[in-house]
C-alpha positions in Angstrom: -14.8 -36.8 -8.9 -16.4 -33.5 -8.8 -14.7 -30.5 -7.3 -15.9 -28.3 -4.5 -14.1 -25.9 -4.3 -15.6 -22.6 -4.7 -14.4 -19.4 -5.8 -15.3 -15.8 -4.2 -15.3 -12.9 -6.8 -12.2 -10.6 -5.8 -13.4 -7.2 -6.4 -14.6 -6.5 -3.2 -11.3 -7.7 -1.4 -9.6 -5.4 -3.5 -12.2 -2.6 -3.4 -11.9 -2.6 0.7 -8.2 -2.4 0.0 -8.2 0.5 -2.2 -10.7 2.4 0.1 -7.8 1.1 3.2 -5.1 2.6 1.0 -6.2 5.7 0.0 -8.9 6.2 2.5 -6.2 8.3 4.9 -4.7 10.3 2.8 -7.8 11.3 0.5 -9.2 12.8 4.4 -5.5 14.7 4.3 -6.7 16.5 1.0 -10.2 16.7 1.9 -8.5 18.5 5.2 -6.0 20.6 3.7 -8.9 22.2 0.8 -10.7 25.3 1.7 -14.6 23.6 0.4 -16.3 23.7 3.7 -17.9 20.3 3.1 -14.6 18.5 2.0 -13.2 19.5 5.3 -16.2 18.5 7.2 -15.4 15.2 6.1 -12.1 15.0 5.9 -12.0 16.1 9.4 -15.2 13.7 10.2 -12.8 10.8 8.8 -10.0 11.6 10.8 -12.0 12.0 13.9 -13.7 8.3 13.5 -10.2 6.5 12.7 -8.6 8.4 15.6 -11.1 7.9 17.8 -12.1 3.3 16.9 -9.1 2.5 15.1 -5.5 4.2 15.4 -4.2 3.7 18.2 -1.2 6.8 17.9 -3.1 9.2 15.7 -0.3 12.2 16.4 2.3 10.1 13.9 0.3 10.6 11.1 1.8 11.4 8.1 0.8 15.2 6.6 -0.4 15.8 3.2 0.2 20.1 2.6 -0.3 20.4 6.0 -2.9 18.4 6.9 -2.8 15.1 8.7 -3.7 11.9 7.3 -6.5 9.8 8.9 -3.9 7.1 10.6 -0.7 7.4 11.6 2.0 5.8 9.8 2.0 2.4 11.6 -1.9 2.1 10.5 -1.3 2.7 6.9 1.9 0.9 6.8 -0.5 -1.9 7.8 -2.5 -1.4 4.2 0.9 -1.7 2.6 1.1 -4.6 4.3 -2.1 -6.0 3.1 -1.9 -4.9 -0.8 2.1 -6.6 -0.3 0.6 -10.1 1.0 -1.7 -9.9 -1.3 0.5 -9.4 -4.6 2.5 -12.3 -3.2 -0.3 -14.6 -2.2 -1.7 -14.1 -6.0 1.7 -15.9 -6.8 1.0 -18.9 -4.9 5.0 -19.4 -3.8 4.8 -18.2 -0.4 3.8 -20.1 2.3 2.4 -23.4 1.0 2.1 -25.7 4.0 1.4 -22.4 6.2 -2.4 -22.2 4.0 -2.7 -25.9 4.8 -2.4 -25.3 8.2 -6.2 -25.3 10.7 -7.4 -21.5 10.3 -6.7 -20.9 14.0 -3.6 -21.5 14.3 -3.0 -19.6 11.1 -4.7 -16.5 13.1 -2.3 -17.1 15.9 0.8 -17.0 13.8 -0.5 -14.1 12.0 -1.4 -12.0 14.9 1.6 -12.3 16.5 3.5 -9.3 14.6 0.8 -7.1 15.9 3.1 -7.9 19.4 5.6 -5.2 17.8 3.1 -2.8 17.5 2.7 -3.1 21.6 6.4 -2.9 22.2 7.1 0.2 19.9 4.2 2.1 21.6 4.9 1.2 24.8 8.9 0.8 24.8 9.9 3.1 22.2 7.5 5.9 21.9 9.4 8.6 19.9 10.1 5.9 17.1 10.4 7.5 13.6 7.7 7.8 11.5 9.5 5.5 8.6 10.1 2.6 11.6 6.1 3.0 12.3 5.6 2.3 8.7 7.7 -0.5 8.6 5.9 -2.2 11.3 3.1 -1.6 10.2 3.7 -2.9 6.9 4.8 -6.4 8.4 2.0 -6.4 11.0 -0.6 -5.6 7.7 1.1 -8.3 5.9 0.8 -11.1 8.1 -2.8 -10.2 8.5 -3.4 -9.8 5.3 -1.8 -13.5 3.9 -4.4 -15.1 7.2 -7.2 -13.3 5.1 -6.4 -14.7 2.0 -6.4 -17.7 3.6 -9.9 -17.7 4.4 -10.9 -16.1 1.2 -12.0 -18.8 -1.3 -10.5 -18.3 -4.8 -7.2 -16.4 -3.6 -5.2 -18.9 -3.1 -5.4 -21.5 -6.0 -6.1 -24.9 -4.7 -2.4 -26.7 -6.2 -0.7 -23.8 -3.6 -2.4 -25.2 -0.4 0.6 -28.0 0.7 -1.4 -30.0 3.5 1.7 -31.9 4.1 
C-alpha cells in the first residue's frame, strides 16, 4: 500500500521561531544603541508588539537599559514553543493526545492561556520570573497543537490513535 503521508520542510517552523526568540530582545539592543536608525526600529518593534500582541508590555525584561519588545510572559511563551518542540522531535510525549481530532487538541492546548487571564487580572504585581514561567507553559501547549498540524514533525509511528 502506498503511503500518503506527506512531509513539510522544517526550516520555516524553526525560522519563525528563531525570529519569536530573539525578535524581543534584538529590539532591546537595537533600543539601548545610540545609531539613530537601530533605535528607530528597535523602538518601531516594541511599539507594534506592545500595541497587537503583548498584552502587559511594562513587565518586560531590560537589556542595558532598554526594554525588550514583550514582556516576560510573551517571551516565556517562545520558550515554551522551542521546549515543545525539542520534545515533540522525540516523539515520547503525548502519543494518543496527536491522535486526538485537531479541535479538540486546540481546546486542550488553549486552555493554559486561562492562567495568563488569572495572573493579569488576580495577581497583577506577579514577578517577572512567575510571568515567564507561565508563559513558558502557555507557549508550550501551543506549541505541541502546532506541531500537530504540521506534517513531518511528528513521525507517523508517534501518532497512538488508540
Amino acid at each position: 500500500m502506498i503511503s500518503t503521508y506527506r512531509v513539510w520542510p522544517t526550516w520555516p517552523y524553526q525560522l519563525f521561531m528563531a525570529i519569536l526568540f530573539l525578535g524581543p530582545p534584538v529590539a532591546a539592543v537595537f533600543i539601548a544603541s545610540n545609531v539613530t536608525l537601530m533605535q528607530d526600529l528597535g523602538w518601531l518593534a516594541r511599539s507594534l508588539l506592545s500595541t497587537y500582541v503583548c498584552p502587559t508590555p511594562a513587565k518586560s525584561y531590560e537589556i542595558m537599559g532598554a526594554p525588550m519588545a514583550v514582556c516576560a510572559r510573551c517571551w516565556g511563551a517562545t520558550i515554551g514553543l522551542w521546549i515543545s518542540w525539542l520534545l515533540v522531535r522525540r516523539a515520547t510525549i503525548l502519543p494518543a493526545w496527536f491522535g486526538w481530532h485537531w479541535l479538540l487538541r486546540l481546546v486542550t492546548a488553549l486552555v493554559p492561556f486561562g492562567l495568563w487571564w488569572l495572573e493579569i487580572h488576580w495577581w497583577p504585581q506577579a514577578a517577572y520570573s512567575v510571568l515567564l514561567i507561565n508563559g513558558a507553559i502557555a507557549g508550550a501547549s501551543a506549541g505541541a497543537f502546532f506541531c500537530s498540524l504540521w506534517p513531518g514533525l511528528i513521525p507517523p509511528h508517534a501518532i497512538r490513535t488508540t
